[in-house]
Every structure is written in structure tokens, then in C-alpha cells.
N, C-alpha and C positions, 0 to 999 in steps of 0.2 A: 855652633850649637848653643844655644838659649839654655844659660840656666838659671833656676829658678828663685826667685827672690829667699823663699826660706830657705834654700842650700847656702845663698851668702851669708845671710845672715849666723849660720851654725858654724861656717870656717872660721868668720870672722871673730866670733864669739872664744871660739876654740883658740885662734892665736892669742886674744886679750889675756884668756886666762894663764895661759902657757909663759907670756912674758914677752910674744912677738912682738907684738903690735902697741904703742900708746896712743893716744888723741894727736892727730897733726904727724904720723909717721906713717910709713908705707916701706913692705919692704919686695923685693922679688926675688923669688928662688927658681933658677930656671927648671925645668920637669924635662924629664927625660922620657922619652916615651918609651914603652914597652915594648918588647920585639915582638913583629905582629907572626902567630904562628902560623905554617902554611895550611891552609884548606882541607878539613881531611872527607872522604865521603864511607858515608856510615850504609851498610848490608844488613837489615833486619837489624836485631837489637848492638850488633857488635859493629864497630868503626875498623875501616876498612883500610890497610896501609896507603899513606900517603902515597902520589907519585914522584919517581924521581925526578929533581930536576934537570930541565930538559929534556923530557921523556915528552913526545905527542901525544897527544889526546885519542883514545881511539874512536876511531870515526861511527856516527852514529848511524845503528843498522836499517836499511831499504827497505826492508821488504813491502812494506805501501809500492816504494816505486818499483820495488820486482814487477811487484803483481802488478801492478797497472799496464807495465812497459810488455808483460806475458800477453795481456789481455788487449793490446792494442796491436802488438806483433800476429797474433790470430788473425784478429777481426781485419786489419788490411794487408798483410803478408802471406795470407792463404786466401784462395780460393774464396770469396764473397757467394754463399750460397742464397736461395732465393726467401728473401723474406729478413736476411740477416744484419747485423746493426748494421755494418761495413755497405751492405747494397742498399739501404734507406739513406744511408749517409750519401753515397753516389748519387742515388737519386735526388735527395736533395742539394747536389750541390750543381746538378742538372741544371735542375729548374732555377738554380740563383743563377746562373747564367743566362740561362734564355731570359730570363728576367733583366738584367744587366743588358744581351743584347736588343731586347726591345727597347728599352728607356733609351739608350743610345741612337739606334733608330728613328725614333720618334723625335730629339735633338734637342729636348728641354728637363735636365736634370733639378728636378724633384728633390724635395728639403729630402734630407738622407733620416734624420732623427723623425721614426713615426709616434712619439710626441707629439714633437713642434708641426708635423703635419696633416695630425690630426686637428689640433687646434687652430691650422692657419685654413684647413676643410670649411671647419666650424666657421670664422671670421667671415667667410666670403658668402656662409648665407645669413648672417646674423644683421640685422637694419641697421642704419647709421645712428647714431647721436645727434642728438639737434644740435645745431651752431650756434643756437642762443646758451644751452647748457655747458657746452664746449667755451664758451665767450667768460659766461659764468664763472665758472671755476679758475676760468685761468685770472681771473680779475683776483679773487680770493685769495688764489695763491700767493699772486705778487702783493697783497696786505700783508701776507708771511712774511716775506721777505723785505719789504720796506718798515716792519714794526721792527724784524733782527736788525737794521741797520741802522735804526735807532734808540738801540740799545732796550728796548719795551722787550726783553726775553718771556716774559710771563704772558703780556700781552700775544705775543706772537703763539702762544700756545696756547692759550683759549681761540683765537682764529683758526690752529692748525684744526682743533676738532671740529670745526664749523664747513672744512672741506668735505667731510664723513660724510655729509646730505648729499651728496653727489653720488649716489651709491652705485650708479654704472658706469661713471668714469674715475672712482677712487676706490672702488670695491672696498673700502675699510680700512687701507693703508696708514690715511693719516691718524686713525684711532690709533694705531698700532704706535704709529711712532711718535705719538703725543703720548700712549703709555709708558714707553721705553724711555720719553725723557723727564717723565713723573719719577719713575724710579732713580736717576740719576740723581735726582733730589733729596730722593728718601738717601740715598746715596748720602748726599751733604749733609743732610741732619746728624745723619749718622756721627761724621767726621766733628762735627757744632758738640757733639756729647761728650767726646772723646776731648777736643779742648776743654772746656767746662769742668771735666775730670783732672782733668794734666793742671788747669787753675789751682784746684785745690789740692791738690800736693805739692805746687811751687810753696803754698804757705805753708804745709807742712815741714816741707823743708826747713823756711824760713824761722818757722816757730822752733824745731830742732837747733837749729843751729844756734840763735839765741840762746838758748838753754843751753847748749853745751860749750858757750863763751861763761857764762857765765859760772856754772860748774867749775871751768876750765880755772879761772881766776882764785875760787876759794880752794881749789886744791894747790894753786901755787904758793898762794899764802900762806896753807898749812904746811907746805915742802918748805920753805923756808924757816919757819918757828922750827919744823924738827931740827931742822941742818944746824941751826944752831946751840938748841939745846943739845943734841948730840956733839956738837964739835966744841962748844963755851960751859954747858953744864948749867948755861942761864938763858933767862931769855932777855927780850931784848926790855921787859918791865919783868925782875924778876920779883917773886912776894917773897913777903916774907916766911920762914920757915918755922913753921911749928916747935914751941918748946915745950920741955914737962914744967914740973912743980920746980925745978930746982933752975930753970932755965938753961936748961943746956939743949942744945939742938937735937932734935931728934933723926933716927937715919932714914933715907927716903926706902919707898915700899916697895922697891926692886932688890933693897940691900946691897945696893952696888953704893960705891964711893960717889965721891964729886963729878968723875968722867964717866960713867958708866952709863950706858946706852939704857935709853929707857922700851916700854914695849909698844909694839907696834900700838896705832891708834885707828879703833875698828871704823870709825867714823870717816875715814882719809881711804878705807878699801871700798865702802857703799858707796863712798863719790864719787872714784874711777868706774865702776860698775855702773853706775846711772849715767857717767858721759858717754861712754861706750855703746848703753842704751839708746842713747841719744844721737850720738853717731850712728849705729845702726839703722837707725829708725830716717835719718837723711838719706845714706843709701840706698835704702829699699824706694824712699819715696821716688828717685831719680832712677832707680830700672825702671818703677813703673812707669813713667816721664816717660823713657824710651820706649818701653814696649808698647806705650799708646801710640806716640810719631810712628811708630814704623807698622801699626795698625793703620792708623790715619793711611801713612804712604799708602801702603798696601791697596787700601778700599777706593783710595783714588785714581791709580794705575789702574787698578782692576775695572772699573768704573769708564775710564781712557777704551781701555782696549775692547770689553763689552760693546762700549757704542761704536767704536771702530767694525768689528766684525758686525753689527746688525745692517750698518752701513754699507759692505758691501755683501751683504747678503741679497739687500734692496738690488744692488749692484748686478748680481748675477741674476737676481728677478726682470729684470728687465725696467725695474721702475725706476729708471732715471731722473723724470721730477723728483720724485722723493730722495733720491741720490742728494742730490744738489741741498733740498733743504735742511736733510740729516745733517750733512758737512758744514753750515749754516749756523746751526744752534751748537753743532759739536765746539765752535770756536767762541761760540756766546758761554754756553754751561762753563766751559775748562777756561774761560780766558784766554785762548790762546792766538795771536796774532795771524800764523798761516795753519793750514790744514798740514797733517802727518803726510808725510811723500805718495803713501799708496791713495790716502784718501784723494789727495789732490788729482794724482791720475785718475783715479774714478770720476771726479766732478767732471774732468777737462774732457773725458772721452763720453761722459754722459752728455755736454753737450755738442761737441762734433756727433754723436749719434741722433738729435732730437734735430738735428742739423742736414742729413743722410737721407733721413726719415724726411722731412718736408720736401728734399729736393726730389725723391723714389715719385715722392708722390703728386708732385708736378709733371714729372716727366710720364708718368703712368697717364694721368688726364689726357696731354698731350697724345700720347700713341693711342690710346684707345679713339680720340678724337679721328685719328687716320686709318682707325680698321687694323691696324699693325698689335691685334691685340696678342701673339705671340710673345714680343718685346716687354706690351706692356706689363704681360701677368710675370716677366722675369724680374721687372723693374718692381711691382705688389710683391712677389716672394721676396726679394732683398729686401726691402722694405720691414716686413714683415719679422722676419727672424735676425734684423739690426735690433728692433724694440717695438714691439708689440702692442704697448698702451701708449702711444705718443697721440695727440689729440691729432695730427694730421690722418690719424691712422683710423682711429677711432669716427672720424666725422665722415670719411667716404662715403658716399652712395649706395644702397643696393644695386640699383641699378647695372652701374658700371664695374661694380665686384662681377654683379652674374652673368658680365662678358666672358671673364677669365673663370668663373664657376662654369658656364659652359663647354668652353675651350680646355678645361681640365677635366673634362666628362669625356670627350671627344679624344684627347689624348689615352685616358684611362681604356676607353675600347679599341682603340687601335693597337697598345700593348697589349690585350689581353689576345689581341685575335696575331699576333707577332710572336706573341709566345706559344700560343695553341699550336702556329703555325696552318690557320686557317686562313688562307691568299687568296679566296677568292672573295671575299665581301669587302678586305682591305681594301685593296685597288680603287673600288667607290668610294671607302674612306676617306681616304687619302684626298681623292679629286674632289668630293663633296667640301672635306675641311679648307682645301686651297681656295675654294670659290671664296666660301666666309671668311677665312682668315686671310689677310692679306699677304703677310711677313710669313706664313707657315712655308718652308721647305719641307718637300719630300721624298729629296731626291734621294737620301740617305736609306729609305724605307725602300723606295722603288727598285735600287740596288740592292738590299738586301733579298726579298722580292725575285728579282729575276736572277738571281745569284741560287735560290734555295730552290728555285723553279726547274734549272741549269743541271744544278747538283741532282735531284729526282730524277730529269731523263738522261744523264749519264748510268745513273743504278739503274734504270729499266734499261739501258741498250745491253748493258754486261750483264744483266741477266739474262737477255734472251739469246747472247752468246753464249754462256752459261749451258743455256738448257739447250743448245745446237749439239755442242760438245760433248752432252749427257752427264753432265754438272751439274748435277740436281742439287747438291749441298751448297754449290757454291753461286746458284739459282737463286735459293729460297735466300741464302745472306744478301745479295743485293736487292730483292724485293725488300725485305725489311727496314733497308737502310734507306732505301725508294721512300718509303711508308712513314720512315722518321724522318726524313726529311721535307717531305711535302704529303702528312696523310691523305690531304683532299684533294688529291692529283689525280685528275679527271682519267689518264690514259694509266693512272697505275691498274684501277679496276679493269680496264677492258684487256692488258696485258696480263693481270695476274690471272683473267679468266681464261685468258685464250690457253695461258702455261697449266693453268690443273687442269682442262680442257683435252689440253694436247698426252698434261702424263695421265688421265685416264684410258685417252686413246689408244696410248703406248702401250698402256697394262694390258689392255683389252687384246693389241696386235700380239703382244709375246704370248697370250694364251691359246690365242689361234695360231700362232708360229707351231709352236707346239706341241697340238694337236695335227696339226699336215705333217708335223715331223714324223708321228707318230703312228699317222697312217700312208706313209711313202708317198703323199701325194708332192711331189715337185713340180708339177705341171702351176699348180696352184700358188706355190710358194714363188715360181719364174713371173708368172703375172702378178704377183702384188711386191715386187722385189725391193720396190720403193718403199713401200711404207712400213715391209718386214725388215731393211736396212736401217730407217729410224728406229725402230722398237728395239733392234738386238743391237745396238751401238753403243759398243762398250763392254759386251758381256761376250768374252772370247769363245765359250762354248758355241753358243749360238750363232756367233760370226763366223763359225767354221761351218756347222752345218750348213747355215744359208750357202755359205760359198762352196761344200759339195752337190746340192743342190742345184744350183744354180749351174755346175759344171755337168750336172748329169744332161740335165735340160738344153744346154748349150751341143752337145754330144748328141743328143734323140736330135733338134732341131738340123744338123748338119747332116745326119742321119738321113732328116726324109726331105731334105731340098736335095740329096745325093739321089734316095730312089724317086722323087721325080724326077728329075732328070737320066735318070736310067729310063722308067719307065715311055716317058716321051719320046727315047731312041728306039723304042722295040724291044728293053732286056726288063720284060715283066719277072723271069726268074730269078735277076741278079737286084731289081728291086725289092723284091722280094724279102730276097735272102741281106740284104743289106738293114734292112728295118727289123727282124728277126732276129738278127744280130743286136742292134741298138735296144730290141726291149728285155733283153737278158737283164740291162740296170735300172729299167723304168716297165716294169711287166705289169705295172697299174694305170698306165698312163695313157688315157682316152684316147689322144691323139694318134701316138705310132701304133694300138690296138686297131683302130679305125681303118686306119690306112694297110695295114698287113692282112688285116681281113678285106679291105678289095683289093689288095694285088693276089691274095691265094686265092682266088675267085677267078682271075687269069689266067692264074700258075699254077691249076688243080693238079695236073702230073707231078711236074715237079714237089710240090710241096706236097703231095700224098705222100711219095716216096719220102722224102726227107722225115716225115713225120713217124712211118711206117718203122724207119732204120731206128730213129731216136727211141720206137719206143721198146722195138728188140732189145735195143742194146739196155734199157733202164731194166730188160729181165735178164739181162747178162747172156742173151742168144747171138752171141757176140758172131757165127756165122751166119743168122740170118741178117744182123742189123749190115753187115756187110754187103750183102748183096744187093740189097734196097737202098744204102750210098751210092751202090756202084750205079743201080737204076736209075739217081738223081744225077749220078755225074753225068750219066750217056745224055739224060734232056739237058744236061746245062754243066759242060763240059769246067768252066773257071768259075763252079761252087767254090767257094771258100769252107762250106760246110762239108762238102760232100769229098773233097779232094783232104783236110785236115785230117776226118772222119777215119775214112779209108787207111788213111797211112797210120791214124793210132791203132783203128782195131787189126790191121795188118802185124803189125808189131807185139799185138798184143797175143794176137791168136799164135805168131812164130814161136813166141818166149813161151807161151803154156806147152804147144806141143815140145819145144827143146827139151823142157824140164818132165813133160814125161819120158822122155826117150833114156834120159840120164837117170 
């Protein structure tokens, strides 16, 4: 810590008086430093008990990261609802992918910083610099640098502003750092003041110190007369002593005898008081002395390291010439034989880069020369984001830029239709670009391509097994994933029409399912069985009726291939009666009605009677309905109607008379 000239000055003062200190002694008292108290922390207006030591610190409270860690546990640990941060963030992280898988695809990765890609966009339609201007300048330049190597530093910086006219291939740089090293100067002046100062307190000193040799001298002289008068009572010429009228010695005017100590002499304390002043007045001059050098240091360091950092700020600018010539004057201004470590790596990698840059862009001519403009615009993009204003770079062609300006148009729409996942205008892409471009591979794209083509009709075959199954939910999920994977998939449309096609159809059959259910037509239900087995597939109810249905109909049809065949033997009765039987579970059903009405057309006897019996017996004349079985039995003896008949109402008529009897 620095302190301050008037603080010495007052200690110094303070010991003189005290009796510490004389002219030419010094003395040192060691200081003990004070015990540093521990840290206390203060709660509103009142201080707060220390901690003990060794007690931990209590840890400082979360709740920012509570709440953050609350709010991101939500948003991706539940349920992503539609619209919500967590499903835009999905979404977006979608499409950074199909993104990523298109650029990969396409097989030419793109400056990743859209800065620098913006602006290497820019480069490739912007027109070249003439080569005489590019010749120009670089002639200029090197005046810079053969004026710093011959020591002309001044001169070199009137040339440097002289590059400024160049103002599409210096944009203003060298002003910059023709200002930057004006100040460096202002810098030195500075430092020229600060001597000039520090001069004139070496003579202050000088004129101090004189003065206080010579102070120093007549206060020895007087320490010496006193020590004697004091120790001899004389001095070394003593006079003569005063007498009265009578001649006798008179006594001196302390009233002390011969040895008696005389009083102090005020003129011998003023003296020590003004060397001491005079001391003083040296030290202060030599803090100052110091506090200027380490001013001075300071403004120069500071000064060092300023040019250093603008240097490589150039550095991360890309402006490597200027790299070089900053490093240049930096060793002319400071004097200094080599460049600081970082700087030096700076110059040596700005020119392996200005080095990079000329060969990108031989080798770029060349390929474009062979139609290999693929290579070439990889060879322009390195190029490009090694250093950006190299005159190799700067002097390119239009021309030959709007190779790789096309061919990055051409890549730009094929990504776009890769990640749309629009396949079918690619494919012409793709072959259109191969013809032009010579070096372009597509094979990568074409696989991809027939991969996402692949993946589309595996989703339409499972869905349309799906929808065999009656897996309607599990239908509509592989249409979708069909859809995302290849929307413009020619056969997703004619598939997903034929499936709502088919489940309206479906709808349609289970309404009219039904309705036949509902009016006992099973005739109807047996002829459409097929397409009423699609519609209820799956839905157990209706698979069971279909399947009594089905069994009733199976039943009538066994039914009347039995009474034809009766009938073609001669037993019109027992056909008859066999079909009459069968429409007890189908009494609506066109068919076996059709047919029972021409065989009783045959069987008039018969089936009189039987009808006659049936309808006695529905009035409970349960003797008559007997006798009129009996009458069918005698025409058609192995009735199953008429033989069943007879023995129930036989039984029945027994049991009423029993129970009257009892």
C-alpha cells in the first residue's frame, strides 16, 4: 500500500521532535500487527453472532432451482399436451433432425455458424476486385513494411494511412491502426512529461541536500563551542569578563559559578528544525521520483498489452495482413527485438493461413476447370472461413463463384424437398444435378429415398392387416406413420380411400345387419353372410346372432332338400310335414313358405286335417283336435305330427278325466 507523501512527512516530523530521529540516523521498530478480528455479519441494525469455528457455511437456498427443476419436471415428465412448451420443443427438435438428416444426405456440410454463412452467401454473389487494385495495394503494403525495416517508423505510418484509399479491399483497417498506434505515442509523450518532472526533483533533492550539509556543519560547530563551554567554562578564545567600578569580576547571568551549565541556545534548535525541513523536503522529492517511474512503468505496460490485445483482435477478425503489420511496429514503437510468444504465434499462423487461402484457391480453379464443382465449392468454403479478406479471395471471378452459387441453390432445394419428405420431384433432382455436376454423389440421397419409400409401404401393408382384423385403432396408427413418412405416397391415398371406403361400407352392413335381425329375416342375412361376417367381426353380440341365423337357415335349407326328396319318392305328405316342421324357426321365410304352400296343394287331405286338429286343440277341444290327428294319421300313417299329437293329447285327456274321478 502507497502512502502518501504528507503522511511521511508528519511521522517524520513527529519523531524529530520526540528525540527519535537526527540528521543522517534511521532507526526501525518492528510493528506488530494487530489481531485481525473474525468476520461478523450484521441482521438489520444489530450484528449478528459470529460463527463458530469450524462450523459450515449454510448452504445457500434454491428455490430459483426448485422452481425451475418443478417447471421442467412438468413440462417433460408428464404428458406433453397439444400446443404445450414440451410438444413445440419436440417439434422442434424434429425438424432439427430431418434437417441434420437432409444436409447428411445431400453429403456437403455447410459452414455450421449462420454468420459466417451468411456472409460467405453474400461473397459468392458479390463481383471480384480488379487485379490491378489487388497489385495495388499489396505494392503499398510492402512500402509499410520495408520503410519498418528501415527503421523510418514515422514514415511507415504516414504510408500506413495511404492504404485507407483502397476502401474495398481495406475497408478502413489501416486508419484504425494507424490510430491505435498515434495513441501509443500520445502514450510516450506522456511518459517524456513524467521525466521532465522526475528532472526537476533530482535538483530539488540536490538543492536539499546541499543545504542540509551545510546546516549540518554549523550546527556541529555550535555542538562543539557548547561541549566546551560546558565541560571548560571557556571557550576556545575566551573574552574578557566584565568588571564594575572597583574591578572586580562580575558573576555571569545564570548565576551559576565557573562550571555551571549555561541555557540552552534558541538559535542551535531553529537549525535542527530547518535541516530536518530540509531532510524532509529530500524525501518527499524521491517518493515523488518513485511514484512517477512506477507511473511511467505502468503507462508503458499498459500501453504493451493494449497493442497486444488490438492485435489479436485483428487476429480473430480475420485480417491477417494487418496481423502481421501490427506485430511489425509493435517491435519498432517498444523497441523490442522479437514479438511476445502469443503475438508471434499470431503472425506465424496468419501467414500459414494467407498460405491455405492461395492454395484452396488454385485448387478451386482447377476443379471447377473439370466440372468437379462439388469438390471445388468444398475447397471455396475452406478457403473462405480460414480468412475471408485474403487478396486471393477477394480477386475470384464472378463467374466461377456462380458455379458453386448455383450448385448451393441446387443443394438448398433438395434439402428442403428431404426434409418435407417430398420424393417425388427429388429423384429428377438428384439425376438433373448429377448430369451438371460432375463429382456430385447421390447415392446417399437415393438410399435414403428408397429406405423412407420401404418404410411407407410396410405402414400401409399393417394397416391393412389392421383393418382385416377389425383394428381400426391400430389401422388409423399405421396410416399415420405411412403419412409421416412418406406424405406424397401415391398408394397411401388410394389405400386410405379404399379403408374409409370399406369402414363406411361396414357401417352401412351393421345397420342393415340389424334391421334383418330385427325383422327375423335370415334368409337374407344367409345370402349376404359374407359381407355381414366382415361388418360384425369383432363385436360378439352380433357374431352370435349371425351364427344363429345362419344355423337356422342351414336347418330350413336341409329341411327342403329332405322334402324334395321325399317328394320325388311319392311321400307328398311326409314332405309336407317335414317343411312345416322346419318353418316353426323361420315362419317368415319366403322360401320354405313357398314350398309348404305347393306340397299342401298335394296334401289337401292331409294337411286339412292336421290344420283342423291344430286348430281345435289352440281352443282347448282337446277331443275334437284328436280325432282330426287321428284322421291325419290314417292318410299318412309315420306323421311325426300326427302320431306326437295324439299321444300328447291322449295323455292329456287321461290325466283330466283321472282327476275328475278323484
Amino acid at each position: 500500500m502507497r502512502i502518501p507523501v504528507r503522511k511521511i512527512k508528519q511521522i517524520l516530523l513527529a519523531a524529530v521532535v520526540s528525540g527519535g530521529i537526527a540528521y543522517g540516523q534511521t532507526t526501525s521498530t518492528p510493528v506488530t500487527p494487530a489481531p485481525q478480528a473474525a468476520p461478523v455479519t450484521t441482521t438489520g441494525n444489530f450484528p449478528a453472532v459470529p460463527p463458530a469455528p469450524g462450523t459450515p457455511a449454510a448452504p445457500a437456498a434454491s428455490g430459483a432451482d426448485s422452481s425451475t427443476s418443478t417447471a421442467l419436471d412438468y413440462l417433460y415428465n408428464h404428458k406433453p399436451q397439444e400446443g404445450s412448451a414440451a410438444d413445440q420443443a419436440s417439434q422442434a427438435n424434429e425438424a432439427a433432425k430431418d434437417r441434420a438428416i437432409a444436409a447428411d444426405a445431400i453429403g456437403l456440410g455447410k459452414i455450421s455458424d449462420p454468420q459466417i454463412r451468411a456472409r460467405f452467401e453474400k461473397y459468392l454473389g458479390m463481383s471480384e476486385i480488379p487485379a490491378a487494385d489487388l497489385t495495388a495495394y499489396a505494392q503499398d503494403m510492402q512500402k509499410v513494411r520495408d520503410l519498418l525495416r528501415a527503421n523510418k517508423t514515422f514514415e511507415a505510418w504516414q504510408q500506413l494511412r495511404q492504404l485507407a484509399r483502397y476502401q474495398a479491399i481495406d475497408a478502413g483497417v489501416s486508419i484504425a491502426l494507424a490510430d491505435r498506434i498515434e495513441s501509443m505515442w500520445n502514450t510516450d509523450k506522456a511518459s517524456n512529461r513524467i521525466d521532465s518532472d522526475n528532472q526537476k526533483l533530482q535538483q530539488e533533492i540536490k538543492q536539499a541536500n546541499g543545504n542540509a550539509d551545510l546546516m549540518s556543519t554549523a550546527i556541529r560547530k555550535e555542538d562543539v563551542i557548547l561541549y566546551r563551554e560546558e565541560n571548560h567554562g571557556i571557550t576556545a578564545k575566551t573574552p574578557p569578563k566584565p568588571t564594575n567600578n572597583g574591578g572586580v569580576p562580575q558573576a555571569n547571568s545564570g548565576g551559576g559559578g565557573a562550571g555551571a551549565p549555561s541555557m540552552p541556545s534558541t538559535q542551535g534548535i531553529e537549525g535542527r528544525m530547518q535541516l530536518t525541513e530540509e531532510y524532509l523536503r529530500s524525501l518527499e522529492a524521491k517518493a515523488k521520483i518513485k511514484l512517477n517511474e512506477l507511473k511511467a512503468e505502468k503507462l508503458f505496460e499498459q500501453a504493451k498489452s493494449d497493442f497486444a490485445d488490438y492485435t489479436q483482435t485483428l487476429f480473430k477478425s480475420g485480417l491477417h495482413q494487418h496481423v502481421i503489420l501490427a506485430a511489425d511496429f509493435y517491435r519498432k514503437i517498444f523497441d523490442e527485438d522479437e514479438y511476445p510468444p502469443e503475438m508471434a504465434n499470431e503472425v506465424s499462423a496468419s501467414l500459414e493461413m494467407a498460405r491455405d487461402v492461395a492454395s484452396s484457391i488454385d485448387v478451386f480453379r482447377y476443379k471447377v476447370s473439370k466440372n468437379e464443382i462439388a469438390a471445388a465449392t468444398s475447397r471455396l468454403q475452406e478457403a473462405f472461413t480460414t480468412s475471408e479478406f485474403q487478396p486471393a479471395l477477394l480477386g475470384l471471378e464472378r463467374p466461377l463463384k456462380e458455379k458453386s452459387d448455383d450448385y448451393f441453390t441446387r443443394l438448398d432445394k433438395m434439402e428442403n424437398l428431404i426434409e418435407a419428405r417430398d420424393f417425388g420431384p427429388l429423384e429428377s433432382q438428384l439425376n438433373e444435378t448429377q448430369k451438371i455436376v460432375a463429382d456430385f454423389d447421390p447415392t446417399k440421397a437415393l438410399a435414403l429415398v428408397n429406405a423412407v419409400k420401404l418404410e411407407s409401404k410396410l405402414h400401409l401393408g399393417k394397416a391393412k392387416l389392421a383393418a382385416q382384423q377389425g383394428d381400426l385403432k391400430g389401422a388409423m396408427e399405421e396410416f399415420q406413420d405411412a403419412a409421416k413418412a412418406w406424405p406424397g405416397n401415391p398408394a397411401l391415398q388410394d389405400s386410405s380411400t379404399a379403408f374409409f371406403d370399406t369402414q363406411d361400407t361396414k357401417n352401412q352392413s351393421t345397420t342393415e345387419f340389424d334391421r334383418l335381425i330385427a325383422e327375423n329375416n335370415y334368409r337374407e342375412l344367409f345370402d349376404k353372410q359374407l359381407q355381414f361376417g366382415a361388418a360384425v367381426h369383432g363385436d360378439a353380440k352380433r357374431e352370435e346372432q349371425l351364427k344363429n341365423a345362419l344355423e337356422k337357415i342351414k336347418n330350413a335349407e336341409i329341411a327342403a332338400e329332405k322334402a324334395n326328396v321325399m317328394r320325388n319318392a311319392g311321400d307328398v305328405y311326409g314332405a309336407w310335414e317335414t317343411i312345416e316342421l322346419a318353418s316353426k324357426d323361420l315362419p317368415n321365410d319366403n322360401k320354405l313358405n313357398g314350398l309348404r304352400a305347393d306340397l299342401a296343394g298335394k296334401g289337401a287331405e292331409f294337411v286339412s286335417a292336421i290344420n283342423k286338429a291344430k286348430d281345435a286343440e289352440t281352443r282347448s277341444e282337446l277331443g275334437f283336435s284328436l280325432t282330426w290327428y287321428a284322421v291325419a294319421q290314417r292318410y299318412y300313417p309315420a306323421s311325426t305330427m300326427a302320431n306326437e299329437a295324439i299321444e300328447r293329447l291322449s295323455k292329456q285327456i287321461l290325466g283330466e278325466g283321472k282327476a275328475k274321478t278323484l
